[in-house]
LUMVOMI-310448 format. One line per 2 residues: number of its first residue (from 1); for each residue x, y, z of N, C-alpha, C, O. Coordinates in steps of 0.001 Angstrom, whole numbers. Each point is the difference from the previous one (the first is absolute). Example, Ala and Ser with C-alpha at 12.3 -4.5 7.8 and 13.67 -1.06 7.14 Angstrom:
BEGIN
1> 13190,-5690,7800,-890,1190,0,900,1200,0,1036,-19,665 | -1386,1069,-1385,820,1190,60,-770,1090,730,509,1108,169 .
***
This chain:
BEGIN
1> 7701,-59383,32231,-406,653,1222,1247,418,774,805,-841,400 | -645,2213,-183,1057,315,760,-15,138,1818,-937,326,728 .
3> 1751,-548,-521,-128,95,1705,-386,1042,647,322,787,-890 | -682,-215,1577,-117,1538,1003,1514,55,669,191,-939,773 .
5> 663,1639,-884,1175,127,967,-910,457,1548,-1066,593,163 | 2038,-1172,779,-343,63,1646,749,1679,148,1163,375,-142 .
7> -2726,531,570,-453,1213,519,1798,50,777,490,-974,573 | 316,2488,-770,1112,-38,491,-754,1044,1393,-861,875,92 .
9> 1840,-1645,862,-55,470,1202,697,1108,803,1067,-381,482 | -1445,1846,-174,714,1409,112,609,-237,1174,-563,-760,788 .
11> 1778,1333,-451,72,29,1650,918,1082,57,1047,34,-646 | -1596,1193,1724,771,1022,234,1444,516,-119,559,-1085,160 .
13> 190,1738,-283,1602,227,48,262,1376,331,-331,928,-739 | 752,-826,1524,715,1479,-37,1177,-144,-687,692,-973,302 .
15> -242,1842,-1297,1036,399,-587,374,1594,245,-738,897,408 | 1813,-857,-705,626,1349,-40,842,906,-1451,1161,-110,-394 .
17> -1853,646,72,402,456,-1906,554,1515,143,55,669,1032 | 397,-255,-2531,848,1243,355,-1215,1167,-199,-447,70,-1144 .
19> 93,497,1766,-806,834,37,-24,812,-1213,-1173,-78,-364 | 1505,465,-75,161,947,-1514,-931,-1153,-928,-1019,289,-628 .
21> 1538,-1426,701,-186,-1406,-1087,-1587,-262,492,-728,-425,-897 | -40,673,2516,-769,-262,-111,-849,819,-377,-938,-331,-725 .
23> 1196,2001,1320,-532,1275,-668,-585,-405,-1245,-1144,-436,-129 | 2119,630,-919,-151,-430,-1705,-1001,-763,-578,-726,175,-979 .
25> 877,-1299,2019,-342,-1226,-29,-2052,383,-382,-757,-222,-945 | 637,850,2265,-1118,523,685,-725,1066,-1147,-1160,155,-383 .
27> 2291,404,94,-977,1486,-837,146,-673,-1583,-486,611,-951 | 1175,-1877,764,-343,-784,-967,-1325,-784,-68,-645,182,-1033 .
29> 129,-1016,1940,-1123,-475,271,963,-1494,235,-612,-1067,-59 | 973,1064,122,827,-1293,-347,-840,-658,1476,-596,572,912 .
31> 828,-1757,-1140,-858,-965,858,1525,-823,619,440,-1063,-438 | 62,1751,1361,963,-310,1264,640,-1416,239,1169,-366,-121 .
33> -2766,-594,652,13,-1008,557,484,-740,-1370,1206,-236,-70 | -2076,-175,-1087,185,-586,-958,1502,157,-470,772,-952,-121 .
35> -371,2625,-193,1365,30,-251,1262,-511,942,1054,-473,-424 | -1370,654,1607,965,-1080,911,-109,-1328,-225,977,-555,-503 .
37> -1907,-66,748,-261,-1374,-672,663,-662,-830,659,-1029,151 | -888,1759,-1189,411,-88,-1573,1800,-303,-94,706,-730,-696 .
39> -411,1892,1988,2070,85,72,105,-678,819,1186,-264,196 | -2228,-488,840,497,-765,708,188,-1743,-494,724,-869,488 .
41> -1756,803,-1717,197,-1352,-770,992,13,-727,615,-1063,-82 | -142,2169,-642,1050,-324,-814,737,-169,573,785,-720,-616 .
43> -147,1115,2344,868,-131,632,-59,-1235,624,1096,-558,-36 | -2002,-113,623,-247,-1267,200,646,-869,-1126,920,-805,143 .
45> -1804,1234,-1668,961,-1347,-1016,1521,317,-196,679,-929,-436 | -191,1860,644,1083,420,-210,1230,-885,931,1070,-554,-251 .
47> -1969,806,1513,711,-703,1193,-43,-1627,-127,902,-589,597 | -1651,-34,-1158,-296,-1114,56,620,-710,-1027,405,-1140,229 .
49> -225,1835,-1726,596,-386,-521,1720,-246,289,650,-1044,-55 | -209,2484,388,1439,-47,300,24,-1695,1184,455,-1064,-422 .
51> -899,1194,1503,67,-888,424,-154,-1475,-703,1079,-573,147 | -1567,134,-519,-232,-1017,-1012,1368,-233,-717,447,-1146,-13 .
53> 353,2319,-677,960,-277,-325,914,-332,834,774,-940,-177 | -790,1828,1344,1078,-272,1158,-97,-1739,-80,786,-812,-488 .
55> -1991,643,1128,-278,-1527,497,703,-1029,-1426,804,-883,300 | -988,985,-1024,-186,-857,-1655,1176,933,-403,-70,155,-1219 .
57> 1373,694,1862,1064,-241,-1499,1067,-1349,-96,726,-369,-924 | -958,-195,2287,1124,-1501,91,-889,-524,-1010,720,-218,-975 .
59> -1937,-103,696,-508,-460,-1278,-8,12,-1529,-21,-866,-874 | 56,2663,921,134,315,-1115,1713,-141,-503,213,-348,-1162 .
61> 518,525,1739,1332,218,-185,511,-1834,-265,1016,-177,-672 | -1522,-663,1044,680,-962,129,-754,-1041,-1524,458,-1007,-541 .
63> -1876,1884,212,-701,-491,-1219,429,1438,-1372,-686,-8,-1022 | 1333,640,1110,1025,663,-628,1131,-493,-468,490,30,-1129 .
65> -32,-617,2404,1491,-552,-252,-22,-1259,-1343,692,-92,-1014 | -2140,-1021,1712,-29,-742,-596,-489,532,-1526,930,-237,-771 .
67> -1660,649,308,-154,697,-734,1194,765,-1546,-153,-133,-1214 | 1162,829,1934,1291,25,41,976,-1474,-538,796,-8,-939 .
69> -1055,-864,1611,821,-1039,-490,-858,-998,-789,591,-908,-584 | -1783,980,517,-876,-1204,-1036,-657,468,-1028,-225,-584,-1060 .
71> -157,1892,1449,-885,678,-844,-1268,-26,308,52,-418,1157 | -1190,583,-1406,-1347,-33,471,-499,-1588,-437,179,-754,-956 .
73> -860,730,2162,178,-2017,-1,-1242,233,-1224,291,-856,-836 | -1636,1663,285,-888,-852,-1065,667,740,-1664,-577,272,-1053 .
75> 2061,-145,1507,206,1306,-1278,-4,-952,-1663,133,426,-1147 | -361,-1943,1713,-84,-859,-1316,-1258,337,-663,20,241,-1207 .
77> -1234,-194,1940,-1539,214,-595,-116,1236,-477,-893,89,-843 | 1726,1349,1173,-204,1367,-662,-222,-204,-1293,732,-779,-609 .
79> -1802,1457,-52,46,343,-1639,929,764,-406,396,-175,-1152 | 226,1256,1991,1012,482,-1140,876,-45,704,1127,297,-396 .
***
């Protein structure tokens, strides 16, 4: 039995686009809202990720290093 995902909730925005892009857009049929959406999530994960790294490279860099000098701590159990 799968879950129902929770109904997403719309809320207004004014934006401002290059007019030519929305022209096109328009005599394409293209569906506006959805296509902003769409560039505004990838830009969301985009942002979120970079950040993540920001936050986590003293982590990554310092499990590198170690890495670097021991080798990968389960590299005894690898099959090949």
């Amino acid at each position: 039995m799968s879950k129902a995902s929770a109904p997403v909730v719309r809320k207004a925005a004014s934006v401002s686009l290059d007019s030519a892009l929305l022209d096109e857009a328009r005599a394409l049929d293209v569906d506006v809202s959805s296509a902003c959406e769409r560039g505004l999530a990838e830009q969301v994960a985009e942002t979120r990720a970079e950040r993540w790294r920001r936050e986590n490279a003293e982590a990554i860099a310092s499990f590198n290093d170690y890495v670097e000098r021991n080798g990968l701590p389960l590299a005894r159990y690898r099959p090949f």
